[in-house]
C-alpha positions in Angstrom: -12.1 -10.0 22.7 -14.2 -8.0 20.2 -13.7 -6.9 16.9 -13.9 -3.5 17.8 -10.9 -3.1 19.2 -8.4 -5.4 17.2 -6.8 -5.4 14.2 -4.9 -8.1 12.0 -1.8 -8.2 10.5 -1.2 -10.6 7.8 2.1 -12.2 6.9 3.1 -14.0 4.2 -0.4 -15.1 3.1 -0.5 -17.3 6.3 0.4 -15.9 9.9 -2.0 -13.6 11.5 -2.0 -11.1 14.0 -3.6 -9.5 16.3 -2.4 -6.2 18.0 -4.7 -3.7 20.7 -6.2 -0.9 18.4 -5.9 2.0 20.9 -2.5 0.1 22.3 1.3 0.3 20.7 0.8 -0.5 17.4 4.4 -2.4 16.9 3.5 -5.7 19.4 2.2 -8.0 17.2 1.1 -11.8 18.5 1.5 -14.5 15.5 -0.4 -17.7 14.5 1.5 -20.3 15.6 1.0 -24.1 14.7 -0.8 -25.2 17.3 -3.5 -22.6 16.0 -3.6 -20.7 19.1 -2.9 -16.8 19.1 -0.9 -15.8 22.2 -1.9 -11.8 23.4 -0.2 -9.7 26.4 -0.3 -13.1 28.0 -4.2 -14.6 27.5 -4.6 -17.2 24.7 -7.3 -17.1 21.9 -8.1 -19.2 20.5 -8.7 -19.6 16.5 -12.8 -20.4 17.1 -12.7 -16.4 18.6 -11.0 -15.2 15.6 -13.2 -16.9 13.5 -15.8 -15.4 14.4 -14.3 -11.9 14.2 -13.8 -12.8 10.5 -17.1 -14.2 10.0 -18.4 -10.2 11.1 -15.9 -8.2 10.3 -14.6 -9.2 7.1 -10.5 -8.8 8.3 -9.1 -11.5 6.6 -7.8 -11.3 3.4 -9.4 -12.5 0.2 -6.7 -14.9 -0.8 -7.4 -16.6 2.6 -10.9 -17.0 2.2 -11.6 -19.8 -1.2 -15.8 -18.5 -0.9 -14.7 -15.6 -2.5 -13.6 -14.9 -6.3 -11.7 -11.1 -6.1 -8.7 -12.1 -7.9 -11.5 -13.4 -11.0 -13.0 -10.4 -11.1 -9.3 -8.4 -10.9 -8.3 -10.6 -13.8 -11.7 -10.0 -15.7 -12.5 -6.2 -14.9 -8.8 -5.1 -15.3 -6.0 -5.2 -18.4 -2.4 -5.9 -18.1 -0.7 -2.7 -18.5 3.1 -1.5 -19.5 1.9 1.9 -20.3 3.0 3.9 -17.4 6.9 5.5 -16.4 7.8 1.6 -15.3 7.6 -0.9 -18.0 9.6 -3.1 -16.2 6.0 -3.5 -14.3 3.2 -5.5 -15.7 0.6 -4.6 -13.8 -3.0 -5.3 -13.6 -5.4 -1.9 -14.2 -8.4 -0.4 -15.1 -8.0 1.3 -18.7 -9.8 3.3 -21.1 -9.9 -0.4 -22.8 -12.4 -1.6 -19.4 -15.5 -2.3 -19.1 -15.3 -0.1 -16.1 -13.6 2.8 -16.9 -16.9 3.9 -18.1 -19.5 2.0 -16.2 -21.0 3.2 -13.2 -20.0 2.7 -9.3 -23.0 0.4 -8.8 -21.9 -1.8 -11.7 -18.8 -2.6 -10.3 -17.9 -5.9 -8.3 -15.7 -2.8 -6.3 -16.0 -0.1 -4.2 -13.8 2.2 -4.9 -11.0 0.4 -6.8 -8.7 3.0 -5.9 -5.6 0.2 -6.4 -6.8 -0.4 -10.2 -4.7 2.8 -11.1 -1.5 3.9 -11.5 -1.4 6.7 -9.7 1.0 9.7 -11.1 3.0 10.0 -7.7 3.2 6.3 -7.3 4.6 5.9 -11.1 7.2 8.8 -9.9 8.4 7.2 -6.7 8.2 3.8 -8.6 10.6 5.1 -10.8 12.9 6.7 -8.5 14.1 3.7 -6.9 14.7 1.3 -10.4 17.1 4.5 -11.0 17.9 4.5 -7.0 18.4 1.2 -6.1 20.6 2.0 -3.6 18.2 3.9 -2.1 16.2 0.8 -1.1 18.9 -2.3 -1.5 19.2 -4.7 1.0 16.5 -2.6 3.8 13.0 -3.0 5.1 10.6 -1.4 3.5 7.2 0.0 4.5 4.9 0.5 0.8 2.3 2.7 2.7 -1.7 3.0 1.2 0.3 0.1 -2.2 -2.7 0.6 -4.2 -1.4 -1.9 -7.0 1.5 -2.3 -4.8 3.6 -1.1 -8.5 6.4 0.8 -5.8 6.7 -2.2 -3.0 7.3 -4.4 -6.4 9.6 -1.7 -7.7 11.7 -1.8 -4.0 11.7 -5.6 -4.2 13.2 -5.4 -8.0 16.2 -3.3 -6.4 17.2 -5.4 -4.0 14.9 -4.5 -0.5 15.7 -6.4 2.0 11.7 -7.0 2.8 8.9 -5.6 2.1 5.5 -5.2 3.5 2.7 -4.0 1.0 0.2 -2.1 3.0 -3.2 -0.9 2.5 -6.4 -0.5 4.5 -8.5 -2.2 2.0 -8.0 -5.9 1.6 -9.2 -6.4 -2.5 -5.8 -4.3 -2.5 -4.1 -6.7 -1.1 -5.3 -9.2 -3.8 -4.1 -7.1 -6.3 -0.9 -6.9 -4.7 -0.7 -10.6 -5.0 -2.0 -10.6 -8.6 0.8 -8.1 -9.5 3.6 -10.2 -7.8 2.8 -13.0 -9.5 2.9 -11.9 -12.5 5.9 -10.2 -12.2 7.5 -13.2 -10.3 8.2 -11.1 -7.3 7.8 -12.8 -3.8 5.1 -10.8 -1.3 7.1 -10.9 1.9 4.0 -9.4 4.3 0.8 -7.7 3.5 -0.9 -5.9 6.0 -4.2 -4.1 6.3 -3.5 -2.1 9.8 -4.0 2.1 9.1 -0.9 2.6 10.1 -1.4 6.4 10.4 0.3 7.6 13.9 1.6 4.2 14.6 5.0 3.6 15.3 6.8 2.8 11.8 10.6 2.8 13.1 11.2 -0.8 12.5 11.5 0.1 8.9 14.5 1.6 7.0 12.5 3.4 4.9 8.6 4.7 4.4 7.1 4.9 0.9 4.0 7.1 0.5 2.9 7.6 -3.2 -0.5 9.8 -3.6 -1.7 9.6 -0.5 -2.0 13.5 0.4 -5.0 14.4 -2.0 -7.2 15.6 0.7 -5.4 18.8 2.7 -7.0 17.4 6.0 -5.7 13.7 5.4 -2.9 15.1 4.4 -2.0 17.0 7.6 -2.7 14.0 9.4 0.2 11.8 7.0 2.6 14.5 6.7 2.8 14.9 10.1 3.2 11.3 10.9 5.9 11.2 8.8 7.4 14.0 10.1 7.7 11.8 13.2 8.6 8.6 12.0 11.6 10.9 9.8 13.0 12.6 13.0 13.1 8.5 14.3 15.5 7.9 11.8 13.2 6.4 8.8 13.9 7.5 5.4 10.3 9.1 4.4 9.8 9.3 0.1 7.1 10.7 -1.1 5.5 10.5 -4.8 3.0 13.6 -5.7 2.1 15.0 -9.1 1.8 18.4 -7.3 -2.0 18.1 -6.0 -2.6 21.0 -3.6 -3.1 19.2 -0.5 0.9 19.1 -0.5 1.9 22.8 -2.3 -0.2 24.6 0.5 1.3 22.5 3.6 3.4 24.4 5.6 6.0 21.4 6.0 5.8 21.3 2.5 9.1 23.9 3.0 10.9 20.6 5.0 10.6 18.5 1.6 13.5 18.5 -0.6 12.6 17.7 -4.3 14.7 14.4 -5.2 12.6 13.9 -8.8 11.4 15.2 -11.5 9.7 13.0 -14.0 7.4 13.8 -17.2 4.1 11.4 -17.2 2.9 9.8 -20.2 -0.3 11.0 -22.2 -2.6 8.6 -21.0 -1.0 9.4 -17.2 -1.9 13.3 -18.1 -5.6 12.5 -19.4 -6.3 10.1 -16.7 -5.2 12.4 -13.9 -6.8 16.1 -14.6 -4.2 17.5 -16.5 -0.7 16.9 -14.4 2.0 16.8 -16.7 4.7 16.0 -14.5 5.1 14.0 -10.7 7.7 14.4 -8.2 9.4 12.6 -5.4 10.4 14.1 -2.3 11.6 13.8 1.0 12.8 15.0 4.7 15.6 17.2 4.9 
């Protein structure tokens, strides 16, 4: 087994595993106590997986005491009710941070894209505490969570389960952060890029800006395209960004949402005054 060609999934802080990276992404092989992972019938065993983690870095930070993210989330970031959620405390870098105005190589980051609240994300966040049925009592994919603010929002209105995903794993540790805080259980985190995979396990997909890039957003759109024609509810949370106005399946999306962002959501985010949430028709 390499670490080319594997991925993890990580559930409930403690179970790990392992699925083929060019196979069907929806086998999954868990932990089990005797420590041994069990895959399309060979064993491997933990020492193997060790060292995968040793060189690849998979597991996440709140599995690994050597490392001190969540300090540095804590210390770089500000607890935050000033978005279209204040049921939501959340952890995030403000104008009030250190590192809102500091440059990239003075950050213990890269990239903290999950230390904002992103307009789309605050939209969709906000359409299911007004929705709740929308969400209540069904699984729940929060696709690219960032701060995981709309998985936390689902949980809040009753989802059945939730699994917080995100392809960088300091997300994840925010994720954590954020659900503690707000005394919400994390039922799975998962840093798989779930982008083609097969997502009809879950009831209902929630994608919150994700399509600022046209190209990456061909690629998501028409994923989700696919995993809507399965049968999965697909919700999307955009402020308007072009990537998603000058789609062509932009014409399948019907517009469930219309909120007005706050000030500091307007000057943080290049001027868009208002965020949407759409889906499938």
């Amino acid at each position: 087994m390499t670490s080319k060609t594997h991925k993890v999934l990580y559930k409930n802080g403690d179970k790990i595993a392992w699925y083929p990276q060019d196979g069907p992404h929806s086998l999954f092989f868990s932990l089990g106590d005797n420590q041994i992972f069990h895959k399309i019938g060979r064993t491997v065993h933990l020492r193997e997986y060790e060292e995968v983690q040793k060189s690849q870095r998979l597991i996440p930070k709140h599995l690994d005491v050597r490392t001190n993210h969540r300090d540095h989330i804590i210390a770089e970031t500000e607890l935050s009710r000033d978005h279209l959620t204040p049921e939501l405390q959340l952890y995030l870098i403000t104008q009030n941070c250190r590192l809102w105005r500091a440059r990239p190589e003075d950050s213990p980051f890269y990239e903290p894209f999950w230390a904002f609240y992103w307009p789309g994300g605050q939209a969709l966040s906000r359409y299911l505490f007004d929705n709740r049925d929308a969400v209540k009592g069904r699984k729940i994919l929060d696709f690219g969570t960032g701060c995981g603010a709309s998985g936390l929002a689902a949980k809040i209105s009753g989802a059945g389960h939730v699994t917080f995903n995100d392809i960088d794993p300091i997300a994840t540790e925010a994720v954590l952060l954020n659900g503690i805080k707000n005394k919400i259980k994390i039922d799975d985190l998962s840093t798989v890029n779930l982008i083609g995979s097969c997502c009809e396990m879950f009831d209902v997909l929630l994608i919150g800006d994700m399509l600022y890039d046209t190209e990456f957003a061909d690629e998501v759109l028409r994923w989700l395209r696919k995993e809507h024609e399965k049968g999965s509810v697909v919700l999307i949370g955009d402020p308007g960004r072009f990537a998603l106005e000058s789609h062509p399946l932009k014409s399948s999306l019907r517009c469930l949402a219309k909120y007005e962002l706050k000030a500091s959501t307007v000057l943080e985010n290049s001027g868009h005054t208002q965020a949407f949430v759409w889906t499938f028709t």
